[in-house]
C-alpha positions, 0 to 999 in steps of 0.5 A: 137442719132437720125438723123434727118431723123430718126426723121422726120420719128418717128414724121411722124408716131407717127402723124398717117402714116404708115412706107411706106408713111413715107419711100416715104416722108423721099426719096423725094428730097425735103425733103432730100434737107430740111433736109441736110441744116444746119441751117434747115429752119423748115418752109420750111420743114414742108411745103414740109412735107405737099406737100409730104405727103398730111398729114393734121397737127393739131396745136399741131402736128404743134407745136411738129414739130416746138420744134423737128426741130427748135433744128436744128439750 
């Protein structure tokens, strides 16, 4: 069973990053702090996602997001 890191990351690069820039987003404080709550805010994590990752997220991709961690609470 994937954490949910391991999930931010499988999701970040099958969206089109690369492992490093998925790295840098999963080790941000930010995300980390999103990511330990429980529940988890999806919202709020999507939103630092994008400031961390400067990614620009189509609505599908924004929409797999939501059902992979609005599971979370």
């Amino acid at each position: 069973m994937l954490d949910r890191s391991q999930h931010l990351k499988l999701f970040l690069i099958g969206s089109g990053d690369n492992q490093e820039d998925a790295a840098a987003v999963i080790s941000d404080k930010r995300i980390q702090k999103e990511l330990s709550k429980h529940p988890v805010n999806w919202e709020r994590l999507f939103k630092a996602v994008r400031r961390v990752s400067h990614f620009e997220f189509s609505s599908a991709q924004k929409d797999s997001f939501m059902q992979l961690f609005g599971r979370y609470r």
